[in-house]
N, C-alpha and C positions, 0 to 999 in steps of 0.2 A: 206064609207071608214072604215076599219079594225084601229080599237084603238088600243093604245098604250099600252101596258102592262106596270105597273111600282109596283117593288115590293120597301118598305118604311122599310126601318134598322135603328131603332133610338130607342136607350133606354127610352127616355122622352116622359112620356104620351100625354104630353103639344103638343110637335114636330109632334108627329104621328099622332095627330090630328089635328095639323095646317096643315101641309102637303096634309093629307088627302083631307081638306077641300077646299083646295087650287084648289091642281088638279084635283078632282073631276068634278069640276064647270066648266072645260074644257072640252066642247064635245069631243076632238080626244082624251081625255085621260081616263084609267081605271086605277082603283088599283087595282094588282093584288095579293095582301096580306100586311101585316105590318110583322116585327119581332124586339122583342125588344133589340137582340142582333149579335152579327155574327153567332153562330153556330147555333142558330135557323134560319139564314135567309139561310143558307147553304142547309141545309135539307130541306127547302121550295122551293128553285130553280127549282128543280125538280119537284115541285107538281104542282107549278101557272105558269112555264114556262114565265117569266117577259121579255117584252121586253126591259127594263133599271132598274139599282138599284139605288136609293141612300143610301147611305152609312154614318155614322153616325162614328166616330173617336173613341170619348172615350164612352166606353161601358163596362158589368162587362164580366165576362166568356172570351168572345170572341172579342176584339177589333176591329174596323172597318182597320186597317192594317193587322192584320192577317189573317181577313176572307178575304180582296181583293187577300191575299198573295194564300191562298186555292184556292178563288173563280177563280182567272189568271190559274189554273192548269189546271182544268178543262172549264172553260167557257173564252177563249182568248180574244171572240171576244164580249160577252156581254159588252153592254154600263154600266160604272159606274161612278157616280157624287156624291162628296164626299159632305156632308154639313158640315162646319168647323166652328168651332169660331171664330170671331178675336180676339185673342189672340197670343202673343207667341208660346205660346205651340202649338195653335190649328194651326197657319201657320206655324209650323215646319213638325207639324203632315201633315199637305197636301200636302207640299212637298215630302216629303215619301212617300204618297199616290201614285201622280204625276208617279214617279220613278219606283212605282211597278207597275203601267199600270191604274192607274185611268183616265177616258178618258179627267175628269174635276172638277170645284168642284163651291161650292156657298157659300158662310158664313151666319150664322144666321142675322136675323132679332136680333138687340139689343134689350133689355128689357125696348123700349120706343116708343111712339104712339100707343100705345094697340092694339090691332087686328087687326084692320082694316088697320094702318099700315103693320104690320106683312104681312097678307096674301097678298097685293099689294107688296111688297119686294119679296115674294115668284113669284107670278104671271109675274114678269118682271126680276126679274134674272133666275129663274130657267122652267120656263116654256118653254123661246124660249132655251135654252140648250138643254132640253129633246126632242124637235120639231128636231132638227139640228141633234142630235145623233142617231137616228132612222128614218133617213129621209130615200128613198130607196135606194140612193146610198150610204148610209153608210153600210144597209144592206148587199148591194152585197159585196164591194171591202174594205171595213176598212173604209170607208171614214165616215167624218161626218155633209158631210153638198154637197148638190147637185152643180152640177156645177152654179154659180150665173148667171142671165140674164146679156146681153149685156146692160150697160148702156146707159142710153139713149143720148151718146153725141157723138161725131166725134171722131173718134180716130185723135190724133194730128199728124202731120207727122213727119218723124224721122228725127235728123237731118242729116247733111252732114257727110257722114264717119268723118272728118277731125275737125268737132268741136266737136268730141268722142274723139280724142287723147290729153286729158287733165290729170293733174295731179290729185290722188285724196288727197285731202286736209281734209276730214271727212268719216266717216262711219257712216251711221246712219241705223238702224237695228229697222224696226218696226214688233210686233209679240203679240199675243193675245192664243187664244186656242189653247192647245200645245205647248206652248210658252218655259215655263220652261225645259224640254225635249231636243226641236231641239235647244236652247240657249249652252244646256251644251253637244250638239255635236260640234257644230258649235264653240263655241267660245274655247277648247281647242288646235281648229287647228292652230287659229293664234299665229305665232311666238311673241317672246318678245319685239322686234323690229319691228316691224309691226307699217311703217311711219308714220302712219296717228292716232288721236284720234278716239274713237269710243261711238256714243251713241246711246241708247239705250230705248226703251218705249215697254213695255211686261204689258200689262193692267192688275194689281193685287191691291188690296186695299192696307194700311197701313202696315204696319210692314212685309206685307210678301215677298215685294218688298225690305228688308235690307237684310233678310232671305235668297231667293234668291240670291244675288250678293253677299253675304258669301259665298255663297254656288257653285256659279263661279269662285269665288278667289277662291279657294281652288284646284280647277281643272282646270285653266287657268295658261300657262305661260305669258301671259299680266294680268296689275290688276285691278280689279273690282270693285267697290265701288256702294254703291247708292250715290245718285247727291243730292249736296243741295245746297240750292242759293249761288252763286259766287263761285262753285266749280271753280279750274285755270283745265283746260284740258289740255293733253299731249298727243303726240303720244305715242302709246302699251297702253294707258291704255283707260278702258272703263267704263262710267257713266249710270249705269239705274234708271230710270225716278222715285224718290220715291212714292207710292202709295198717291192718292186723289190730286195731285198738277200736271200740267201741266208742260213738261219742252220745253226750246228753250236752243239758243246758241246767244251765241251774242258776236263780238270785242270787247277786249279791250286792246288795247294798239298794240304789237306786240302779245298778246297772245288771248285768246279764254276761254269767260269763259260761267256757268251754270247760266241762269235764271228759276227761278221756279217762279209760281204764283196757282192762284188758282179762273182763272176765268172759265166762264161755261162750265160745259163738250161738247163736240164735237162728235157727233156716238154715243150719252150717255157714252161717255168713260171721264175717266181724271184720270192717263194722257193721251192723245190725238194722237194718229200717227199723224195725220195732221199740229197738232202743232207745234212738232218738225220737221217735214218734210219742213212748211212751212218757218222755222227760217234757217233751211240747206241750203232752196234755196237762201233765202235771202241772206243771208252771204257767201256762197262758191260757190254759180252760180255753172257755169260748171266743178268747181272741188271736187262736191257731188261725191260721191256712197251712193245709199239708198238697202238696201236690204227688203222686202215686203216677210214674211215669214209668217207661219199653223196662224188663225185665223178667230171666224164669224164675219161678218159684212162685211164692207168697210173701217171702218177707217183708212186711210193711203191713197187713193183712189186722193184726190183730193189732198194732198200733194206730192206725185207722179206727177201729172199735174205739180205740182209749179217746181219740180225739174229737171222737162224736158223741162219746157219751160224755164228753165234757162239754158242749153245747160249738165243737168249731168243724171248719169248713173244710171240704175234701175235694180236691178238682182231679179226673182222673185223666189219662190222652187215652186216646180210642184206639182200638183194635186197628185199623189200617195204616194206619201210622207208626203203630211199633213194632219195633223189629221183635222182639218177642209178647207178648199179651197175656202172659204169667201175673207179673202181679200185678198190673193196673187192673187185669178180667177178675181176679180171685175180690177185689174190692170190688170193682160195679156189680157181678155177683152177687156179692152179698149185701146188696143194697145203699152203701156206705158212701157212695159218690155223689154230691151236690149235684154235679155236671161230667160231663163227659167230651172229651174234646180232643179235633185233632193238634199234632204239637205244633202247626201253625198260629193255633188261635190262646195256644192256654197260655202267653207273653200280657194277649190286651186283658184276659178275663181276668189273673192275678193283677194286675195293676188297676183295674177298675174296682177290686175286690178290696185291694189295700188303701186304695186313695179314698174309699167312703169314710165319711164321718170323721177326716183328721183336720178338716177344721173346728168344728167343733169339741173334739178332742185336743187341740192345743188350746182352748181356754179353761175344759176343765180341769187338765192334767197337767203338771210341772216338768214332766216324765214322759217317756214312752212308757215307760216300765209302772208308772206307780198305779194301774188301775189292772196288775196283773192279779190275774188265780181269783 
């Protein structure tokens, strides 16, 4: 099998060499140069022909935004993975990245458990990225990750038309690679009035996840916040999952609030698609909408299951459309999707989905909430 080409952009000798040593040690993978800045690694594109970059943020000369900004001119379709600090700065900088077409990104290893550390952080975040972004079907058609195997379980059967004709009571929106991107398509569409609360888990560590839902308020007429314990939820507005803590939902009272906690991750994620998926079904049975959007893995996969065998709705975005087709494919797979749709369309189908049956559910209901579970 033809290895990977991976050209390494990072000013710090320390990085280039962790990197190096990292991925080296991987049979499918080559180095196929270093550069210790952008405009050197520009002029090398051409020479080592890389099959992915990563990319390196703060740099002197050339900064890793403006070389991705050149390097998009020319090279569209080449895979790049930004490696970022956790910092402020450095998740603001990635989301900018993000925006200019970076296809993903990894953050450093902190300056603790010494090498050995370091290079397993590298070897488990950044290794299965690189494997996914140069798979062959990302090759051919943009994608970045092959269509997933059929799970190994029964697809459940669907229900009856008739227990589909239910209110929807939540929105839950689970989304991983690519996330950030189809979030701030998607979630400008919805009106301000849009019945129903919406939440939210886009797996991103600490602060970038505040970063992000700033950065949806901003471009959303409904409002965005990151969620913190005992957030009170409203319809039009939306809560994303803040980075390293798990979220659910949970009654209380007449109203609906934010539990976070911070037990073990789930897909090795936290927060968890599943988590919040499985608190949806719990709580709003058959009056879920869950939307299963671009993302690797499965996570969401078996929360899905919870919210269909509680009699609710599941819209997935299609494979051309997402930048990875991990878990939105792992759910159409296994049956579990109402519909299937690209992320142009899955704005009108949620809002024609939530707006049925709320006039007649505000005379029999006092509540969003009182006709939950």
């Amino acid at each position: 099998m033809q290895k990977i080409r991976i050209l390494i952009v990072d000013d710090s000798v320390v990085i280039r060499k962790l990197l190096t040593d990292a991925l080296a040690a991987d049979p499918l993978l080559e180095i196929a140069g270093i550069a210790a800045n952008g405009r050197i690694a520009l002029s090398k594109i051409p020479q080592v022909n890389p099959d992915l970059v990563t990319l390196d943020i703060e740099m002197p000369e050339m900064n890793g935004l403006e070389a991705l900004a050149e390097l998009r001119k020319t090279y569209p379709r080449l895979p790049v993975i930004m490696f970022s600090t956790v910092t402020e700065r450095g998740a603001a900088a990635t989301l900018d990245a993000l925006a200019l077409g970076a296809n993903d990104y990894v953050t450093k290893p902190a300056n603790v458990g010494g090498l050995d550390t370091a290079l397993k952080r590298v070897r488990e975040d950044l290794i299965p990225k690189i494997k996914t972004l140069c798979s062959p079907a990302a090759a051919l058609s943009m994608l970045s990750s092959p269509r997933p195997p059929r799970p190994s379980l029964a697809p459940l059967p669907k229900p009856a038309e008739g227990a589909r004709a239910a209110r929807i009571d939540v929105l839950a929106i689970g989304v991983s690679t690519g996330g950030p991107n189809a979030l701030a398509e998607l979630l400008p569409q919805l009106p301000r009035d849009f019945p129903a609360p919406i939440v939210i888990v886009q797996h991103m560590p600490p602060i970038f996840t505040r970063f992000l839902a700033d950065r949806l308020a901003a471009r959303c007429q409904i409002g965005v916040v990151e969620a913190s314990m005992g957030l009170e939820l409203k319809p039009g507005q939306a809560a994303v999952a803040p980075g390293d803590f798990h979220m659910a939902v949970e009654k209380q009272g007449r109203g609906l609030r934010v539990v976070t906690q911070q037990g073990p991750p789930e897909n090795s994620c936290r927060p968890a698609v599943d988590v919040l998926f499985r608190s949806v079904a719990e709580t709003f049975g058959p009056h879920s909408l869950a939307v299963i959007m671009t993302g690797m893995g499965q996570d969401g996969l078996r929360g899905c299951e919870r919210i269909r065998e509680a009699g609710g709705q599941i819209l997935a975005q299609d494979e051309a459309t997402s930048v990875v087709w991990g878990m939105p494919g792992f759910v159409v797979n296994a049956g579990l999707a109402d519909k299937v749709l690209p992320l142009g369309k899955l704005a009108a189908e949620i809002v024609q989905r939530a707006s049925q049956f709320r006039a007649g559910a505000a005379v029999e209901a006092s509540t969003p909430y009182s006709r939950v579970g």
